[in-house]
C-alpha positions as CSV (number, residue, x, y, z in Angstrom):
1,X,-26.3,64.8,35.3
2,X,-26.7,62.1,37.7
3,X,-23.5,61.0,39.7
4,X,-24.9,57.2,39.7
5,X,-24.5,57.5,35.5
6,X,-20.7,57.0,35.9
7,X,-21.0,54.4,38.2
8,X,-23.2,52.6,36.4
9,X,-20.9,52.9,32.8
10,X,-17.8,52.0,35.1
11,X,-19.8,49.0,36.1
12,X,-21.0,47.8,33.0
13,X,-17.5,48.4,31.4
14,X,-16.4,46.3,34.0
15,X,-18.9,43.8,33.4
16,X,-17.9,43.7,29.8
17,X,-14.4,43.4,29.6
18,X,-14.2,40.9,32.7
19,X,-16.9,38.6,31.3
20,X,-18.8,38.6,35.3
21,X,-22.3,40.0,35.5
22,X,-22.3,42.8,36.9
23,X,-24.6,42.6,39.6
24,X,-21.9,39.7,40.8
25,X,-19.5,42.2,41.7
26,X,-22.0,44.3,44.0
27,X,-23.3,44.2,47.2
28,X,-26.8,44.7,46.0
29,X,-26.5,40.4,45.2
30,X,-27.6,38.2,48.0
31,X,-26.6,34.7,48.1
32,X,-28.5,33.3,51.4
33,X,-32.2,33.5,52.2
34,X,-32.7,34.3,48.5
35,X,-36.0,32.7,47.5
36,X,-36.0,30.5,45.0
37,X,-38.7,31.6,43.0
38,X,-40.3,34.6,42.4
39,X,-43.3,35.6,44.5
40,X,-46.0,38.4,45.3
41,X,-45.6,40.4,49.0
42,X,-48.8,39.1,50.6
43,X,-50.7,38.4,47.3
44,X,-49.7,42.0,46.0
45,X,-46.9,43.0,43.5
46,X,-43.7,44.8,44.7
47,X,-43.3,48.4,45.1
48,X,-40.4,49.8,42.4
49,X,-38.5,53.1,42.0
50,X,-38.1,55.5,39.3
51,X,-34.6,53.9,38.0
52,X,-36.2,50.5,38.1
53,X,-39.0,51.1,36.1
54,X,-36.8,53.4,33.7
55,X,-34.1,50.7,33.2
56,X,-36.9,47.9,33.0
57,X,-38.9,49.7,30.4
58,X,-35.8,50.7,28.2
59,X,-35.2,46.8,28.4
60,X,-38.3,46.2,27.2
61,X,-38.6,48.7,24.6
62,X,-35.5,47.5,23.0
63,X,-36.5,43.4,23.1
64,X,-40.1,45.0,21.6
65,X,-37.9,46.7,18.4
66,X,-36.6,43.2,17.9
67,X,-39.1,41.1,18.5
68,X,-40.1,40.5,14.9
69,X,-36.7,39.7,13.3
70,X,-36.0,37.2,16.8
71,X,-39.1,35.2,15.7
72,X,-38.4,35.7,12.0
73,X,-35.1,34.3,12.8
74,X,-33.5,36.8,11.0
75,X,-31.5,39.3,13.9
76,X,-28.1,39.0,13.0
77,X,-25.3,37.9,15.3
78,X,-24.2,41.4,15.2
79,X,-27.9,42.5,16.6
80,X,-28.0,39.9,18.9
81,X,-24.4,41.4,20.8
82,X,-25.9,44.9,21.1
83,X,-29.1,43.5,22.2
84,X,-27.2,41.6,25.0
85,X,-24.9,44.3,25.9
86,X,-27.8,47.0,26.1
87,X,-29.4,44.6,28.4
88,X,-26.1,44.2,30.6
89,X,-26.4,47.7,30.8
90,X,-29.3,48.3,32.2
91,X,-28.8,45.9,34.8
92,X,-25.8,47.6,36.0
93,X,-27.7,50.8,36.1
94,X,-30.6,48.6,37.6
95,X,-27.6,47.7,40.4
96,X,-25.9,51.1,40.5
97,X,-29.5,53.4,41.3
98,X,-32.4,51.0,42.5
99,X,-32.6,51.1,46.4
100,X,-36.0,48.4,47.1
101,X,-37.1,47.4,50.9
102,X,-34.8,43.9,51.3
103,X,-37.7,41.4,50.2
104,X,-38.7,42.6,47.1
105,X,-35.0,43.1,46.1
106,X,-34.6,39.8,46.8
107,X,-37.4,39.0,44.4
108,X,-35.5,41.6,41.8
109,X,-32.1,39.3,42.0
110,X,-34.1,36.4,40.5
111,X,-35.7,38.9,37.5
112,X,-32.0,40.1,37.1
113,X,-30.5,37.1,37.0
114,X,-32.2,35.8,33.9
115,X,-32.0,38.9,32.1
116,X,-28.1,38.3,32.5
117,X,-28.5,35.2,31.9
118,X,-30.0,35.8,28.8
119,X,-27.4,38.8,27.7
120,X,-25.2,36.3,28.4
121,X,-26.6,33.7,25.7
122,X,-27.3,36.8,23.2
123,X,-23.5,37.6,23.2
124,X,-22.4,33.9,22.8
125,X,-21.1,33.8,26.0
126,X,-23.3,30.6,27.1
127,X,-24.0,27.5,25.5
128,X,-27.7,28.6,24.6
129,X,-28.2,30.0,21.8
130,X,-28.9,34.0,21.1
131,X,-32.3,33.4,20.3
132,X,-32.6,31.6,23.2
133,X,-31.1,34.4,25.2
134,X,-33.7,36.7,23.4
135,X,-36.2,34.3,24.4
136,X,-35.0,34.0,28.3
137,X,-34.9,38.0,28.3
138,X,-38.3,38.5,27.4
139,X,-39.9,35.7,29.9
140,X,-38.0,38.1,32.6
141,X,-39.5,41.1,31.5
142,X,-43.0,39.4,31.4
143,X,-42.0,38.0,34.4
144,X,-41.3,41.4,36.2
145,X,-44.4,43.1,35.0
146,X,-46.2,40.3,37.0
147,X,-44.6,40.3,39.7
148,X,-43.4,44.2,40.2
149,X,-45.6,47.6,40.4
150,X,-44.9,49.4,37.1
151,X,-48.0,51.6,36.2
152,X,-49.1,51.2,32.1
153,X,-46.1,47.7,31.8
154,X,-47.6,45.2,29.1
155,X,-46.0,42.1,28.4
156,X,-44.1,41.3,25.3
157,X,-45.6,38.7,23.0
């Protein structure tokens, strides 16, 4: 078993009970010199690691189960708050185990910070609405995949 699980469910119990993204409370988070957009290193995507790409595909796997009933309009508010906390805990993995060269983890910050901006909304814990979160999740994902090396990633519809 990996010693960075613990960490990371510390994190994201932290996260959940305090109301503060996780990745606020970390020093992965950079505040200056953090561009404000995302872009490509020299025309090319960012290199990842194995407990990105794990995290970010788990992520995506579990918008993809839902992505029916969110356009249907039929998740439930109930689906909508495991949704967001699954997300939340991926990040915090995402923080706890991911170790990218400084520029492209600065490009990672922006991905991250919609996704828990989205979670956010998803557990009524924003003005927007869930769907909306669900909405904002998924453009990060599709997002990443653009911008990020993840060998066999397809965007979510």
């Amino acid at each position: 078993m990996h010693q960075a699980l613990p960490v990371a469910t510390l994190v994201a119990a932290f996260a959940l009970a305090t109301g503060v993204p996780a990745f606020a409370e970390n020093t992965h988070q950079h505040a200056a010199g953090e561009p404000a957009r995302l872009v490509l290193h020299h025309g090319k995507k960012w290199a990842t690691d194995e407990p990105l790409r794990r995290n970010m595909s788990e992520i995506r796997a579990a918008l993809a189960a839902k992505a029916a009933a969110i356009h249907q309009g039929t998740l439930t508010p109930e689906d909508y708050q495991t949704l967001g906390i699954l997300v939340e805990a991926h990040i915090a993995s995402i923080v706890a185990e991911c170790k990218l060269e400084p520029a492209a983890d600065k490009n990672l910050h922006l991905v991250v910070a919609e996704l828990s901006a989205g979670a956010d909304a998803m557990r009524g814990k924003s003005t927007a609405t869930p769907a909306a979160g669900a909405a904002q999740a998924v453009g990060a994902v599709n997002r990443y995949g653009r911008y990020f090396q993840h060998p066999g990633w397809k965007p979510l519809d």
